[in-house]
C-alpha positions as CSV (number, residue, x, y, z in Angstrom):
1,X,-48.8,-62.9,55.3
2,X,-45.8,-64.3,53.3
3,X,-47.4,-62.9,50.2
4,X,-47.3,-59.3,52.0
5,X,-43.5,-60.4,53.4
6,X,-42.3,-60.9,50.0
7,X,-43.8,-58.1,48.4
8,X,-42.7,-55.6,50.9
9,X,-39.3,-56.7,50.5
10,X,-39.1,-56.5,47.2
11,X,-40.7,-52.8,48.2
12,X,-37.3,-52.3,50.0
13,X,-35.2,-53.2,47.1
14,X,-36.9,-51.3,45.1
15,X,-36.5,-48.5,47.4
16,X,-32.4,-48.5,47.4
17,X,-32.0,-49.0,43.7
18,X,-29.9,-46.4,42.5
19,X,-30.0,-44.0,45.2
20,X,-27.6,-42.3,47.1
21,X,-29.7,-39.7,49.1
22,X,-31.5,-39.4,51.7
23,X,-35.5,-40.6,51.4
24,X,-39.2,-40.3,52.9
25,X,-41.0,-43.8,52.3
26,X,-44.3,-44.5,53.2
27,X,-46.3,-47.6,52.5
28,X,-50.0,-47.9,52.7
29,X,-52.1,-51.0,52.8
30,X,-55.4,-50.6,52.0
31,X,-57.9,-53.4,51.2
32,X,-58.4,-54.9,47.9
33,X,-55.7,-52.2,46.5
34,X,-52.0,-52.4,45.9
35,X,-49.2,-51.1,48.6
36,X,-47.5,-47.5,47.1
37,X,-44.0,-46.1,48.5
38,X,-43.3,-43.0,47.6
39,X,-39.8,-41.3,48.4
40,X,-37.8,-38.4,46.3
41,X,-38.7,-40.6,43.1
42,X,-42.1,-41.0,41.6
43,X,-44.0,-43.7,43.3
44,X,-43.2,-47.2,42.8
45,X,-46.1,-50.0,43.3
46,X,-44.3,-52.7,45.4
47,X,-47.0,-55.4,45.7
48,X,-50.3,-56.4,46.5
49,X,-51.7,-56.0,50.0
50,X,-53.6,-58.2,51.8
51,X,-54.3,-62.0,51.0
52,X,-57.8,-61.6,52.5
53,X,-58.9,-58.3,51.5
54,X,-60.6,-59.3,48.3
55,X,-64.0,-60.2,50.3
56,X,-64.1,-56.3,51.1
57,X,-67.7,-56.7,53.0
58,X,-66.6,-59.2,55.5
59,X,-65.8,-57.5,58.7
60,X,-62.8,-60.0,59.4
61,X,-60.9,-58.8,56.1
62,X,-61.1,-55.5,57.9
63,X,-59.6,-56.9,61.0
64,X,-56.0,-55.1,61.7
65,X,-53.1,-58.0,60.6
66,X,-50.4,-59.0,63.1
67,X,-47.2,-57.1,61.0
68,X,-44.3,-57.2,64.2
69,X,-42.4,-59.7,61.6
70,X,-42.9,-57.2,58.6
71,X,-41.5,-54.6,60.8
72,X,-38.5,-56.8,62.3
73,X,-37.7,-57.8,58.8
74,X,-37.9,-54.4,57.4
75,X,-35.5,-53.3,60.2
76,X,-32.8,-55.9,60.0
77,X,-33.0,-55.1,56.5
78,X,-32.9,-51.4,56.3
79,X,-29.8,-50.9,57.9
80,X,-27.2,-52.8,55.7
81,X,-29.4,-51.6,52.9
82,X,-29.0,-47.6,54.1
83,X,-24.7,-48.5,54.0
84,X,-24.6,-50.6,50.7
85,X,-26.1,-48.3,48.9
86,X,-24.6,-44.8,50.5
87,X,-27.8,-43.8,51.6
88,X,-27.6,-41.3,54.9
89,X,-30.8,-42.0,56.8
90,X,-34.2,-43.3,55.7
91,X,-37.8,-42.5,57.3
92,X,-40.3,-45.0,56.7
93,X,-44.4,-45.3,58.1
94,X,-46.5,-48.5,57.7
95,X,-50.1,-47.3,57.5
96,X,-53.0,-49.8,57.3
97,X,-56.3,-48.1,56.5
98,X,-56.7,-44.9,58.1
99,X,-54.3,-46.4,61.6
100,X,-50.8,-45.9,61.6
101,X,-49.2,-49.2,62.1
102,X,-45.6,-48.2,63.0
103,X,-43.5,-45.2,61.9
104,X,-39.4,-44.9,62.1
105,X,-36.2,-43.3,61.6
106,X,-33.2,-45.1,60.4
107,X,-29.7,-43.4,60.0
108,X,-28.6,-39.8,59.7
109,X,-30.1,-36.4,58.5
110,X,-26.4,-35.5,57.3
111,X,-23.0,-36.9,55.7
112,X,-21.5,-36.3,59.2
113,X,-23.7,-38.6,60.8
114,X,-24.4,-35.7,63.7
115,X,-28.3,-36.3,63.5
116,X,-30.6,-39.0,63.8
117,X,-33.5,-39.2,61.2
118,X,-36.4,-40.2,63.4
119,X,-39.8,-40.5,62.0
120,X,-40.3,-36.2,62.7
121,X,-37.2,-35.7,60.1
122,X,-38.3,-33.3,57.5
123,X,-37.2,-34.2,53.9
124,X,-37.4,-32.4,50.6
125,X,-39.9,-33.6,48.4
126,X,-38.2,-32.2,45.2
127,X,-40.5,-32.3,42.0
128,X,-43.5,-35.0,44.1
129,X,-44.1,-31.1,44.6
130,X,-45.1,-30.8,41.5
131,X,-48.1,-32.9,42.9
132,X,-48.8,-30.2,45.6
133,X,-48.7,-27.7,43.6
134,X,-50.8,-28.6,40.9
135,X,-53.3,-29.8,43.9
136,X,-53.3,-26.1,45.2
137,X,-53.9,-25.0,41.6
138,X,-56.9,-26.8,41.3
139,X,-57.9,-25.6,44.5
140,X,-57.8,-22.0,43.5
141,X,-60.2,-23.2,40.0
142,X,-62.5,-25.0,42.5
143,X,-63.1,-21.3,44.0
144,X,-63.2,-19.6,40.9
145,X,-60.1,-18.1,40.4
146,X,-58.3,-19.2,37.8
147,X,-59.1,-21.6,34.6
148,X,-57.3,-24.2,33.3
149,X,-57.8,-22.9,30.2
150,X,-57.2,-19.8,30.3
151,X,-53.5,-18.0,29.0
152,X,-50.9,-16.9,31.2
153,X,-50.8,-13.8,29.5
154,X,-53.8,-12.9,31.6
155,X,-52.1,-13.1,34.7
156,X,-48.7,-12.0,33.5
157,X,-49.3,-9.9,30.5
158,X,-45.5,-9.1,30.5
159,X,-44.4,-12.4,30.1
160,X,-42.5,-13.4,27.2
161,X,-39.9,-16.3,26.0
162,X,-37.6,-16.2,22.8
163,X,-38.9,-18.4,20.2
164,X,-38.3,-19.7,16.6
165,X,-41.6,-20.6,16.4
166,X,-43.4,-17.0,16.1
167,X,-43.6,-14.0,18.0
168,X,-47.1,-14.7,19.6
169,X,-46.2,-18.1,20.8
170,X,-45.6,-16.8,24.3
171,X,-49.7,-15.5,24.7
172,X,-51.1,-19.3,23.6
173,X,-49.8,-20.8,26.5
174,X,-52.4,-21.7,29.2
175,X,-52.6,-22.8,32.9
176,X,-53.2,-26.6,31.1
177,X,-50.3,-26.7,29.3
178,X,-48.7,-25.5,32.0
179,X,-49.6,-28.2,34.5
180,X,-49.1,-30.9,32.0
181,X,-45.9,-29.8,30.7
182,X,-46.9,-29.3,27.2
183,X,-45.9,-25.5,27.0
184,X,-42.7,-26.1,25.2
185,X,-40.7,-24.8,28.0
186,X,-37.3,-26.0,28.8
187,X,-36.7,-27.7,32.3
188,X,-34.5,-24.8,33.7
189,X,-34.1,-20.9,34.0
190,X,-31.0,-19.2,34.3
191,X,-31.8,-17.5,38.0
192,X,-33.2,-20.1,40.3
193,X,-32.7,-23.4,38.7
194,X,-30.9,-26.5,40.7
195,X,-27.4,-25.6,39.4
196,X,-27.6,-22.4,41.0
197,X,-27.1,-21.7,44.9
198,X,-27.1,-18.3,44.4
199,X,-29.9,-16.8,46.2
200,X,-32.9,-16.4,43.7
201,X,-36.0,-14.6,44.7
202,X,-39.3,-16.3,43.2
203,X,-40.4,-13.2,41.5
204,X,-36.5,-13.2,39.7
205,X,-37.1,-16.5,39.0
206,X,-39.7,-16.3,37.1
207,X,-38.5,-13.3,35.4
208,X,-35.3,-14.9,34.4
209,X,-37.4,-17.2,32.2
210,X,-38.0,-14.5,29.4
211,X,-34.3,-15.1,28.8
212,X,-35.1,-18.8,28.1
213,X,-35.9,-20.6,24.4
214,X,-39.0,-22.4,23.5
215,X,-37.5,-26.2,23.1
216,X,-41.5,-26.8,20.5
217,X,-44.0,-24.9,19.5
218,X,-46.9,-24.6,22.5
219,X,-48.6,-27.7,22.6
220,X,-46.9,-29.4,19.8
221,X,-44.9,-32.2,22.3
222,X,-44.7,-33.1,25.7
223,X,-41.1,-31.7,27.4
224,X,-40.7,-32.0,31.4
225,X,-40.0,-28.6,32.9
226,X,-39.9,-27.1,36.2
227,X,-40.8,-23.8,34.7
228,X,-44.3,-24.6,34.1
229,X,-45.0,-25.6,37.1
230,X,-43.1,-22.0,38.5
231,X,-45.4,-20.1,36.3
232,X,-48.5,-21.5,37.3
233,X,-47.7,-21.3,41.2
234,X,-46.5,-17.5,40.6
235,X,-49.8,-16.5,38.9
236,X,-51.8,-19.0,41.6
237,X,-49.9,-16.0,44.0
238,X,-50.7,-13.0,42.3
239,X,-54.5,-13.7,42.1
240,X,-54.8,-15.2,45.4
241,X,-53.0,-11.7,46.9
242,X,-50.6,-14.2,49.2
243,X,-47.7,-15.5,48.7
244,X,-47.3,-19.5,46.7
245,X,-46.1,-20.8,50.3
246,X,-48.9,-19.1,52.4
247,X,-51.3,-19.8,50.0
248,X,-50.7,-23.9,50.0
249,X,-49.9,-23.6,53.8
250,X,-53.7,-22.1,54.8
251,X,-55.5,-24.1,51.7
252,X,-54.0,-27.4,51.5
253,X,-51.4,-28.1,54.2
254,X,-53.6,-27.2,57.3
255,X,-56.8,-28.6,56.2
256,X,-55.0,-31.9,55.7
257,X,-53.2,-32.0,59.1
258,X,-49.6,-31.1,57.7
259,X,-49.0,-29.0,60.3
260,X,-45.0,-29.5,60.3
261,X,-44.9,-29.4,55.9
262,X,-43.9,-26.1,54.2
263,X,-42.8,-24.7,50.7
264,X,-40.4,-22.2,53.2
265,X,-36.7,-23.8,53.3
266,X,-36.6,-21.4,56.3
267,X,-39.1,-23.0,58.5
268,X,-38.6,-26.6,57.7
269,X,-34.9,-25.6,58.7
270,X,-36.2,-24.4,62.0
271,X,-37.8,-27.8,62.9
272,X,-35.9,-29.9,65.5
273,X,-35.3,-32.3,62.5
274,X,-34.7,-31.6,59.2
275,X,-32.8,-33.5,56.7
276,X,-29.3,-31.2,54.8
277,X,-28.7,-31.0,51.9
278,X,-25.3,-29.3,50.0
279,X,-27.8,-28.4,47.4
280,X,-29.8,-25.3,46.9
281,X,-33.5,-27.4,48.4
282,X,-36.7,-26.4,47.0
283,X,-40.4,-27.2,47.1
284,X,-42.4,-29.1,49.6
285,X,-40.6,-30.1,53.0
286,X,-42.6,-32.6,54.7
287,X,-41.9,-35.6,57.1
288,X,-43.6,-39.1,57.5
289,X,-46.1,-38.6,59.7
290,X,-47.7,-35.1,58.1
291,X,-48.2,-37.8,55.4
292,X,-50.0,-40.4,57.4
293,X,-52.0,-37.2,59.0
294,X,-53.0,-36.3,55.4
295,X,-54.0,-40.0,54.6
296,X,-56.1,-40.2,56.9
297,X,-57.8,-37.2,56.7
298,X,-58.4,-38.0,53.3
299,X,-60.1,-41.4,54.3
300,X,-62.2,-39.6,56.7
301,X,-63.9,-37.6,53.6
């Protein structure tokens, strides 16, 4: 137990370095594995779980631990931790296994301090949805509809990008390059991108892109970009006959037991709790316990 005390606060260190937004955090102890908190941020491993769990057959290392001191510690630290480091409100779950252990709220959904997050808050994921996304791609291969492999151009036979590199550089891109960011794209398009609070339509989006430069020739170096990952999700919508959002709503967010997550600003705005941002928000909007839901259904399969 002191081993899984000290490594869940260094977890909550971890968690406040550098930030100074609002977070989802939600830690997950699972036998012989490590603990994972995952917030706005990639995921950051924060220790390992249980002292016990290595004799993974015994059916006392799969007795439920006493954690009241983890969570009395975690809230007493939290707090101070939210204020030192200008961070509005926090949402955090402790989930052992497939049981949820204990799921809160701490400080505000806004700058005003009007709203209190509560473990129901709905957050922005920001680019974690990249992970969604990319899930609901594979999704659509597993049916049939779409190769990794194959080139964009198939999809979108009008799509082009300005390029140094050759005229025909825009056809060799495919759905894997895509995905794994080795299309040569840059990270931004001029309608749509997280400078810009003008409203931007997907479908504008993504034609706003032909007025973009390849940064390498297609498949020469690995470049983060969010256009990639708008391409893909915009072609996953044209074959699937449904809108991006509806699509990962029926395929992936239901079946999963996210019943409150959505890739609509609209309707995450509409829930009684939903984190504000003054930026334009994009992506998947989820909350703690849709995540503890999807665990576990996960387990169960």
């Amino acid at each position: 137990m002191q081993t899984l005390l000290h490594d869940l606060r260094y977890g909550v260190r971890m968690l406040f370095k550098n930030l100074s937004f609002t977070l989802i955090a939600v830690l997950v102890l699972v036998s012989g594995t490590s603990a994972i908190l995952s917030f706005d941020r990639d995921p950051v491993v924060i220790g390992r779980a249980l002292a016990q769990s290595q004799d993974t057959s015994s059916a006392a290392s799969r007795q439920l631990i006493d954690y009241s001191s983890v969570i009395t510690k975690l809230k007493e630290q939290i707090p101070p931790l939210l204020k030192q480091n200008n961070t509005p409100g926090l949402a955090i779950a402790l989930v052992e296994g497939e049981k949820l252990v204990w799921a809160e709220g701490f400080g505000y959904t806004d700058l005003g301090n009007t709203e209190r997050v509560s473990a129901d808050t709905l957050f922005s994921l920001q680019s974690i949805s990249k992970t969604y996304t990319a899930t609901g791609f594979m999704l659509a291969v597993d049916k049939g509809w779409l190769k990794l492999d194959e080139p964009l151009h198939k999809y979108l036979p009008r799509f082009t990008v300005k390029s140094r590199f050759g005229a025909g550089e825009a056809d060799r891109i495919t759905f894997r390059h895509l995905l794994s960011h080795w299309s040569g794209l840059p990270h931004e398009a001029p309608c749509g991108n997280n400078y810009d609070e003008s409203p931007c339509p997907f479908a504008d989006h993504i034609r706003s892109i032909s007025e973009t430069w390849l940064m390498f020739p297609v498949g020469a170096r690995y470049s983060y970009s969010n256009l990639g990952i708008d391409l893909a999700g915009y072609a996953l919508e044209l074959r699937a006959r449904k809108s991006f959002a509806q699509f990962m709503q029926d395929e992936l967010f239901k079946p999963l037991g996210m019943t409150s997550s959505s890739f609509i600003l609209k309707e995450a705005m509409n829930q009684p709790s939903f984190r504000r941002r003054s930026e334009a928000v994009t992506g998947t909007n989820t909350q703690v316990m849709d995540l503890c839901d999807a665990h576990r259904r996960r387990s169960e399969t």
